[in-house]
C-alpha positions in Angstrom: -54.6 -94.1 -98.0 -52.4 -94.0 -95.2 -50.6 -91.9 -93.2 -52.9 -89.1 -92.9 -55.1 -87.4 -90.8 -59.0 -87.8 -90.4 -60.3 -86.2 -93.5 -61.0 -82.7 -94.4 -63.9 -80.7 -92.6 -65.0 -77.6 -92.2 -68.0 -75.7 -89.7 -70.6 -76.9 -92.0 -69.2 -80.6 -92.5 -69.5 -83.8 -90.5 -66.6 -85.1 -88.2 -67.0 -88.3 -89.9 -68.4 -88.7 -93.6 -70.5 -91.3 -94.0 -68.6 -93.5 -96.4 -65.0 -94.8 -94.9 -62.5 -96.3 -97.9 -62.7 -99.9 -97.6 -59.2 -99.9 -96.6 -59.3 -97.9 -93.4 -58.5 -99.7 -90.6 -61.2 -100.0 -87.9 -60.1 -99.2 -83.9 -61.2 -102.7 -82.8 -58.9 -104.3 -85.6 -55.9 -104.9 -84.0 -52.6 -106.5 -84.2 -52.4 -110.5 -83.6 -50.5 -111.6 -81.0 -46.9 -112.0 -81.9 -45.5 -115.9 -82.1 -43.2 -115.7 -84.7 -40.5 -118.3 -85.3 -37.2 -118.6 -87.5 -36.3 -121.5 -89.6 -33.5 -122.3 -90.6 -32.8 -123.2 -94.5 -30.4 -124.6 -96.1 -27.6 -124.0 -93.8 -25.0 -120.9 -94.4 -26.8 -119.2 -91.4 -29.8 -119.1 -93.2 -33.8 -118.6 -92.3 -37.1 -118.5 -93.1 -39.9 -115.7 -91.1 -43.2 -117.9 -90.2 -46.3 -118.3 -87.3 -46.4 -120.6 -84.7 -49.5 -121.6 -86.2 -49.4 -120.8 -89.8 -52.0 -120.8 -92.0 -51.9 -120.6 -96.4 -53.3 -117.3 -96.1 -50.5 -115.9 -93.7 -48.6 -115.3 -97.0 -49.5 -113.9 -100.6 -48.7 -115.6 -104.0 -44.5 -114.8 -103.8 -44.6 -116.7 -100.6 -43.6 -113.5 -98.6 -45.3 -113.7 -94.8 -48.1 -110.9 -93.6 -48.6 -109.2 -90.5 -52.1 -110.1 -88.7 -54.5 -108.1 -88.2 -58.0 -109.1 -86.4 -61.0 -108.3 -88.6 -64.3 -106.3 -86.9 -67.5 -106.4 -87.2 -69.3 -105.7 -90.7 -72.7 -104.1 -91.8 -75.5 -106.1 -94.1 -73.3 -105.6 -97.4 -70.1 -106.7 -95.6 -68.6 -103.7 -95.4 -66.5 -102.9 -92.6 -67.5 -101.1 -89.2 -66.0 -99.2 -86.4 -64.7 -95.9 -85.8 -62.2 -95.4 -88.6 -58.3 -95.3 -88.0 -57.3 -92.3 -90.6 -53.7 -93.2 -90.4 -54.1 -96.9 -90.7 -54.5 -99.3 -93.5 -55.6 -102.5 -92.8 -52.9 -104.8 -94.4 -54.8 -107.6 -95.5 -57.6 -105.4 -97.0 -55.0 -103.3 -98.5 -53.0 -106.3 -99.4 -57.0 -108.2 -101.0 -57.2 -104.5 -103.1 -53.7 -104.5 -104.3 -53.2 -107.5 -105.3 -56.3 -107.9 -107.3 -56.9 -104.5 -108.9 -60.0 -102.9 -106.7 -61.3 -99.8 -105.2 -59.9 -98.7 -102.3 -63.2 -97.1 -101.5 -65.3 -99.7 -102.4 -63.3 -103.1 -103.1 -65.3 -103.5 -107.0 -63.0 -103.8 -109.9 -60.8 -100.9 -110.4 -60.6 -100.5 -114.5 -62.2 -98.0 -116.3 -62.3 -97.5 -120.2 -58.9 -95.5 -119.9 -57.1 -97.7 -117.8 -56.3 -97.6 -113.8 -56.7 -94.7 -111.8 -54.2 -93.7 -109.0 -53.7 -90.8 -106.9 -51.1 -88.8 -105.5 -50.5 -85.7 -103.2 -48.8 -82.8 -103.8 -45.0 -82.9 -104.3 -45.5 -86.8 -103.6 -43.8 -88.3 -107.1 -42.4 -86.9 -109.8 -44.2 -87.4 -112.8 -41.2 -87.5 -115.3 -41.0 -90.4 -113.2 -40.7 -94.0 -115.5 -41.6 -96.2 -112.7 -43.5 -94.7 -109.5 -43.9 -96.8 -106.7 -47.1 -96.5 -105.0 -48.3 -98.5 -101.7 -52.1 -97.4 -103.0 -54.9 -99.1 -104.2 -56.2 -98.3 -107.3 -59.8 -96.0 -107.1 -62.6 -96.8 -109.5 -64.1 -94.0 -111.5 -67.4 -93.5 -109.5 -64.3 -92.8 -106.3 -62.4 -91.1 -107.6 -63.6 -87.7 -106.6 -64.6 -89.6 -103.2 -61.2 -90.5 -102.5 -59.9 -86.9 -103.1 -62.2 -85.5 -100.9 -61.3 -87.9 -98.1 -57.6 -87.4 -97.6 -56.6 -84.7 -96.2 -53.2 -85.0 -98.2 -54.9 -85.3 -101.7 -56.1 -81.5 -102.1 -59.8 -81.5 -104.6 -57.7 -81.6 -107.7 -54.6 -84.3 -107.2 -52.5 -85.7 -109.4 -53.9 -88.5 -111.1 -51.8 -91.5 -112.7 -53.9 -93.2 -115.5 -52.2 -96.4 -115.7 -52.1 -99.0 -118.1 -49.3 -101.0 -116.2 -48.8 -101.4 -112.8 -47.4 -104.6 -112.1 -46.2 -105.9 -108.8 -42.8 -105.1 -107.5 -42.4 -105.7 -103.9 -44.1 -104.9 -99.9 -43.3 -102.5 -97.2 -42.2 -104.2 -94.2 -39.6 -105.3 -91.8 -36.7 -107.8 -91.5 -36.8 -110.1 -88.7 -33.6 -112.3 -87.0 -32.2 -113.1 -83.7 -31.5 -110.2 -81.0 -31.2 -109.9 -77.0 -35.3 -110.2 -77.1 -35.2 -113.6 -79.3 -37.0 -113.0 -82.5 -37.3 -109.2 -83.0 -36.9 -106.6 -85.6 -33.5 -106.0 -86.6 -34.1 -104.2 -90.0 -36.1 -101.7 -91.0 -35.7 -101.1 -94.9 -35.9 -97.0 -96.0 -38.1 -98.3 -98.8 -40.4 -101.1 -100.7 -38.8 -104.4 -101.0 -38.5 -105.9 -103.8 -40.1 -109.5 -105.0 -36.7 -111.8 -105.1 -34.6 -109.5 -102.8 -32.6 -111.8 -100.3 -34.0 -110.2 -97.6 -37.4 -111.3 -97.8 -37.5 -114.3 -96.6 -36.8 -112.8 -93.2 -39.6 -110.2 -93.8 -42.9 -109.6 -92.0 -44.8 -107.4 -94.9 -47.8 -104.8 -94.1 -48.5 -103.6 -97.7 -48.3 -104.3 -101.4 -46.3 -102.3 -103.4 -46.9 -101.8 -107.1 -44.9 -100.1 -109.9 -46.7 -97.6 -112.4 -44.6 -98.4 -115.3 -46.9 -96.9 -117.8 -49.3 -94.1 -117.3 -49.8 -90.8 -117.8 -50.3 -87.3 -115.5 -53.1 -85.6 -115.6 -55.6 -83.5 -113.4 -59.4 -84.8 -111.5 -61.3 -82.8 -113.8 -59.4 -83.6 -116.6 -59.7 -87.5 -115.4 -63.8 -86.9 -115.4 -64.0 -85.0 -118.6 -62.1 -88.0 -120.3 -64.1 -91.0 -118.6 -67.5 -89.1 -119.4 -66.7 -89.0 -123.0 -65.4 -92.6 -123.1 -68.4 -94.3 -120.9 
């Protein structure tokens, strides 16, 4: 979820529901302070993206770097707190979901009987589609209605991609180098980049990207009816 408003409501609705997708970001969860540095590799003009003070979990399992984002407080089940930032995803919770397969509602395990569920708005993908690219986590079945009713963008019956492939394929993110303000954005890719594409090396990545390479369409209710019969 990202890019959207707060969620739907209505005169007889709360401002805020009570349960906020595990990858919301929080409003005192905020950007690290920046103190990145190039290094250069073997020669030809070459370099590599990295922190000051880097740490092994600055980057994910293709070696590509992360933005950092501070981390608020969290209730008795470890959930996260704090007035929720609808139009934010926090990209190390988004990146923790992505990468291993869990609710984006509740961080459990994703699968269901008939495979992964994602979601889509309206007029978001085209379903003829052979490989969608989708920056969301997956939902699990018990959020799946959840999750439509808490994006705005969704509608109550969205599309649903029931997939049984989605493997990795790149991040969202920008491409540093050298500029008149030292190291600084200088590219800003339309799109996901991809795992192995020259660029990333220079990149500073805020979301995992995954490809739905085999799936089918089909409605909520639909998606209920189906899991109901096979549970």
């Amino acid at each position: 979820m990202t890019h959207t408003a707060s969620p739907r409501t209505s005169d007889s609705m709360r401002t805020e529901p009570l349960l906020v997708p595990f990858v919301i970001q929080r409003e005192e969860e905020d950007a690290a302070p920046d103190n990145l540095l190039l290094t250069s590799i073997g020669g030809l003009g070459r370099h590599r993206l990295r922190y000051a003070d880097e740490d092994p979990r600055d980057r994910d399992l293709r070696g590509v770097l992360w933005a950092r984002c501070s981390f608020g407080a969290v209730d008795d089940f470890g959930k996260p707190t704090g007035k929720p930032q609808w139009r934010m995803m926090h990209p190390l919770r988004q990146r923790g979901t992505m990468q291993a397969m869990r609710c984006q509602v509740c961080a459990e395990r994703a699968r269901t009987p008939l495979g992964f569920i994602f979601l889509a708005g309206p007029d978001t993908v085209d379903p003829d589609d052979s490989g969608i690219l989708t920056n969301q986590p997956p939902v699990c079945a018990r959020h799946a209605r959840t999750a439509a009713d808490l994006c705005p963008h969704l509608t109550r019956d969205p599309m649903v991609l029931l997939a049984q492939s989605a493997p990795l394929y790149g991040v969202n993110g920008v491409g540093y180098g050298y500029g008149s303000q030292g190291v600084q954005v200088v590219e800003r890719p339309a799109g996901p980049i991809p795992y192995g594409h020259p660029l990333l090396p220079t990149v500073l990545a805020s979301q995992m990207v995954r490809r739905l390479s085999s799936f089918r369409p089909l409605g909520l209710d639909e998606l209920l009816w189906e899991l109901e019969r096979a549970a």
